[in-house]
Legacy VTK file of the C-alpha trace (Angstrom):
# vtk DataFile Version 3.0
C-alpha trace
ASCII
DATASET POLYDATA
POINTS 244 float
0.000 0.000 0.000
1.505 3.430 -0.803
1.603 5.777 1.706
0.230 9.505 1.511
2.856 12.239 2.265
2.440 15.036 4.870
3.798 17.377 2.543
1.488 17.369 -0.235
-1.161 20.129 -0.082
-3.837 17.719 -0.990
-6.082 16.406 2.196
-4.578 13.438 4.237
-7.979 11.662 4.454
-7.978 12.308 -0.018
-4.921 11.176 -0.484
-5.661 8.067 1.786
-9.512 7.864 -0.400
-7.215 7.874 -3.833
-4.700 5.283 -2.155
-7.880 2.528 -1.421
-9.516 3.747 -5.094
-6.700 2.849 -6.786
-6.190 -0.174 -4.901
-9.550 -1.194 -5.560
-8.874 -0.155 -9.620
-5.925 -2.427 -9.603
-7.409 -5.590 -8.153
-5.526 -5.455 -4.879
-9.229 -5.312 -3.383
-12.000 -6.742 -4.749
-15.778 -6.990 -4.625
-16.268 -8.618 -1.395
-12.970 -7.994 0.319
-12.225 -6.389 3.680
-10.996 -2.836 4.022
-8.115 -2.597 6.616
-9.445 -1.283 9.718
-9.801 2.043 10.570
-6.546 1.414 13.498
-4.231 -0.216 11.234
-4.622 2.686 8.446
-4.268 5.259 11.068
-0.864 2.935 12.013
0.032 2.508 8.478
0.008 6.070 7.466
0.405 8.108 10.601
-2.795 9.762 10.826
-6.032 10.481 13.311
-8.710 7.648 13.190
-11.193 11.036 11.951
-8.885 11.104 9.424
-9.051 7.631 8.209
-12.711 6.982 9.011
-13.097 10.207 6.324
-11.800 8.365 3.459
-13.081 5.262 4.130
-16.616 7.164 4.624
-16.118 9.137 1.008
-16.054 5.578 -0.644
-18.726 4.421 1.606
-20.855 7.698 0.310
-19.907 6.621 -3.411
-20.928 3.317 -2.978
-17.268 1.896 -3.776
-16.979 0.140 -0.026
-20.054 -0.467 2.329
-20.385 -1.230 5.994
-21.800 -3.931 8.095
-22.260 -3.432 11.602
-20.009 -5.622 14.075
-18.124 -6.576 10.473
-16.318 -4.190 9.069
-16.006 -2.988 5.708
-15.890 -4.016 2.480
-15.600 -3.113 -1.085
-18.831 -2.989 -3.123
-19.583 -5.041 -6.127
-19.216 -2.370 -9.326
-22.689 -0.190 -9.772
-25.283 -1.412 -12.477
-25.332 1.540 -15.528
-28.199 2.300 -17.221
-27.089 3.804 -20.291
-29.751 6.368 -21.588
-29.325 6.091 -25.096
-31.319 2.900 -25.302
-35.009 2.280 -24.553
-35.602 -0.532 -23.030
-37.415 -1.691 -19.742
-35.882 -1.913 -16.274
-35.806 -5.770 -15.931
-34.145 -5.916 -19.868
-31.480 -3.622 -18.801
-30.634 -5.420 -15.634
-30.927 -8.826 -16.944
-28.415 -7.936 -19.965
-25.885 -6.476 -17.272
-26.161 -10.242 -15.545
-28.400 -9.271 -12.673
-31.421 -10.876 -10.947
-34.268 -8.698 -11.116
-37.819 -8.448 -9.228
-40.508 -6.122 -8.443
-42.741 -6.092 -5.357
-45.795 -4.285 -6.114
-46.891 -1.760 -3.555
-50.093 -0.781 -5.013
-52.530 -0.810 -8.090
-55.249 1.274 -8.436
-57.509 3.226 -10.750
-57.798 7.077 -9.653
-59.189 9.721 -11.172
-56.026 11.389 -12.972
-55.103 14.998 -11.635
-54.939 18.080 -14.152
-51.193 17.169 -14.561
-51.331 13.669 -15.404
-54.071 14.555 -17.629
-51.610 16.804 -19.586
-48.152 14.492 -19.418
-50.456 11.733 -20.747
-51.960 13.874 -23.650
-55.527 12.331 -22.478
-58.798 13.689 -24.280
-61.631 15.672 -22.695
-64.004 12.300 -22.044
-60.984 10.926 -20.156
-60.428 11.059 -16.098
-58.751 7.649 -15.080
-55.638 6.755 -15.076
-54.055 3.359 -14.039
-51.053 4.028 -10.770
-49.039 1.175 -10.841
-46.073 1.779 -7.764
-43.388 -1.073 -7.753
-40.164 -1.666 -5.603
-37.290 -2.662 -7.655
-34.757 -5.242 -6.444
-31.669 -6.091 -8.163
-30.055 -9.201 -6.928
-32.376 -8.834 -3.884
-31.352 -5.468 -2.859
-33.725 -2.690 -2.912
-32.776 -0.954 -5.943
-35.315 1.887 -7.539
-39.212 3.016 -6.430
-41.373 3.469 -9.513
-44.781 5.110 -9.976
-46.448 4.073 -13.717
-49.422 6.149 -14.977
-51.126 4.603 -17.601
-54.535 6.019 -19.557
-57.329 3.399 -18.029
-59.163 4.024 -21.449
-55.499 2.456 -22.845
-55.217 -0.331 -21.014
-58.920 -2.254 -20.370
-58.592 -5.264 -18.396
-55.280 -4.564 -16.764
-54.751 -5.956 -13.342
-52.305 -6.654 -10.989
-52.467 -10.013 -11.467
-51.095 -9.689 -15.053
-48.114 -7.808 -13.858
-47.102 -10.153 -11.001
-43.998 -11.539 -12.031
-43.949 -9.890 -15.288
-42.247 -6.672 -17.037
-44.891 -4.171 -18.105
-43.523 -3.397 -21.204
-43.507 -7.215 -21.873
-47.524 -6.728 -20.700
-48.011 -3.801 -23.073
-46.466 -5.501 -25.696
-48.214 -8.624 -25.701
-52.133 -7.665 -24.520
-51.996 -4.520 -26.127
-49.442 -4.461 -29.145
-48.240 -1.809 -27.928
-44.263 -1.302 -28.726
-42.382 1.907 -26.763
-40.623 4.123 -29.934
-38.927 6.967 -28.197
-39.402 8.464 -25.048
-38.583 11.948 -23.180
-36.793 11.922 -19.966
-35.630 14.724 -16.992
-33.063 13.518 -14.654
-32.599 15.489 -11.131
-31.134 15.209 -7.747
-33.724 14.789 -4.935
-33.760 14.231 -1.196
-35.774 10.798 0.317
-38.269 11.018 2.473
-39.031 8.876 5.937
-40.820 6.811 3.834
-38.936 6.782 0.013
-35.992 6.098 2.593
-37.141 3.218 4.395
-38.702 1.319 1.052
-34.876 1.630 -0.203
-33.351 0.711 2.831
-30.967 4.332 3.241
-30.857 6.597 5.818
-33.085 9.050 6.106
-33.108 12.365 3.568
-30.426 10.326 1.596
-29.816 11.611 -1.927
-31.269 9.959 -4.899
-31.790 10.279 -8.364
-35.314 11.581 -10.246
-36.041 10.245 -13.353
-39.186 11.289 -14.677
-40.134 9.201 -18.497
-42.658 9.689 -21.119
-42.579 6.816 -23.315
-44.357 7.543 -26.909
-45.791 5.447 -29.523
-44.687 5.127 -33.086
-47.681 7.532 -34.335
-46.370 10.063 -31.299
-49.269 8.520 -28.844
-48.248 8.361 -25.452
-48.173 4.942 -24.026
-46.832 5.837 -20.197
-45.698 8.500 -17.904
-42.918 7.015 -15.150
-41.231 8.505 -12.089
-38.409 6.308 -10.731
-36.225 7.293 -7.872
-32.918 5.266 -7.636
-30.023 5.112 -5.377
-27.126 6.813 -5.666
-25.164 4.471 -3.907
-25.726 1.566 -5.933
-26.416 3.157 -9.498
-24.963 5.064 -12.092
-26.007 6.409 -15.273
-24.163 6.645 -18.486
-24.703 8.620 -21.938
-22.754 8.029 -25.532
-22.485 11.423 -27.348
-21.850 11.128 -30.517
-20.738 13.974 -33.236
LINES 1 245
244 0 1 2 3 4 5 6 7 8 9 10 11 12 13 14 15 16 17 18 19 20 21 22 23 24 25 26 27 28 29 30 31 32 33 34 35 36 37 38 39 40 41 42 43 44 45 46 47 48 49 50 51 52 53 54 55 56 57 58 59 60 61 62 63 64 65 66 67 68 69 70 71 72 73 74 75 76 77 78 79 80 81 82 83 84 85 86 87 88 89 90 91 92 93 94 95 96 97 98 99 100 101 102 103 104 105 106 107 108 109 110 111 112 113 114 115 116 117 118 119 120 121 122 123 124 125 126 127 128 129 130 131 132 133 134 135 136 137 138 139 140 141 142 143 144 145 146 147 148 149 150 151 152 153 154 155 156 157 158 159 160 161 162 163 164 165 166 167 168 169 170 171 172 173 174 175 176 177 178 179 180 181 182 183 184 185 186 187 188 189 190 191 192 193 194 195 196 197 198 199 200 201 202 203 204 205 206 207 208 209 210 211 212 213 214 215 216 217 218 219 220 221 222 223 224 225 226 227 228 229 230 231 232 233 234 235 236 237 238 239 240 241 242 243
């Protein structure tokens, strides 16, 4: 392990932060392995346990170690991406990435849709219900993303929750309903959980996550769904090609 130097202007507990990065870059640590303990880095490096139990908490924050209590800590396995120049559905991307995927679903009901929804889902005059689908997203059995679907009722007759146990909506849409996603508009922003966003995704309270709000379109520029989904930011990154 290199050693940081008390003469560089950069922070001791950075230096120590870019010391375990690297270490976890270069294989010396991987998914799964123990983090020397907060004493022997302080030993190692001749610094205050604050100082050590800074960089080791940066990672932590990043989601490049994590903690267990009456454990120790570890590093993480790498973060799922979600690459947002492709449209596909949640379980797809996951599943392609060689992760286990499931939804629990918290609730399905038909409400009568709000002067907002009405306008995100482009519904006509004659229209008022909308189908609220919300669903907790694991990835290999970790709490992962909360969703809330809005469908047009009029859209989709005859959907239940019963059809979607088990199942990807899209793959739903696609098969009752022939309906096949052709583009879609998204807004990405940085939010704070609340008590109860937080406990669903098992992260301390007023945690930061990511906002994605989705409208998914039809060839013919129909509008087949409007999503929010809030995911972690310690287990999930995001990635976009740019291309000239």
């Amino acid at each position: 392990m290199k050693k940081v130097s008390k003469k560089s202007p950069v922070p001791l507990y950075y230096q120590l932060k870019e010391i375990l990065q690297e270490m976890i870059e270069n294989e010396e640590l991987k998914p799964g392995d123990a983090v020397p303990p907060e004493r022997e880095l302080c030993e190692v490096h001749g610094i205050s346990r604050m100082t050590a139990r800074k960089a080791v908490m940066a990672l932590v924050n990043e989601g490049v170690l994590f903690r267990e209590q009456g454990k120790g800590t570890f590093v993480a396995e790498p973060k799922p991406k979600h690459l947002l120049t492709r449209l596909r559905s949640f379980t797809e991307e996951m599943e392609e990435q060689g992760f286990s995927v499931r939804s629990e679903i918290l609730s399905f009901s038909i409400v009568e849709a709000t002067l907002q929804l009405k306008k995100n889902l482009k519904m006509l005059p004659d229209q008022s219900k909308v189908v609220e689908i919300k669903r907790l997203r694991y990835v290999d059995e970790l709490p992962y993303a909360l969703e809330t679907v809005w469908l047009n009722h009029d859209k989709v007759p005859g959907l239940t929750q019963e059809k979607l146990e088990g199942e990807s909506l899209y793959t739903v849409l696609k098969n009752q309903y022939q309906y096949h996603p052709a583009y879609a508009r998204q807004t990405i922003e940085p939010i704070s959980l609340n008590d109860y966003e937080s406990k669903l995704l098992g992260v301390p309270n007023h945690s930061l996550a990511i906002l994605f709000s989705r409208t998914t379109y039809l060839e013919k520029g129909e509008i087949m769904e409007f999503t929010k989904c809030i995911y972690r930011t310690d287990r999930y990154k995001y990635e976009i090609v740019l291309q000239p």
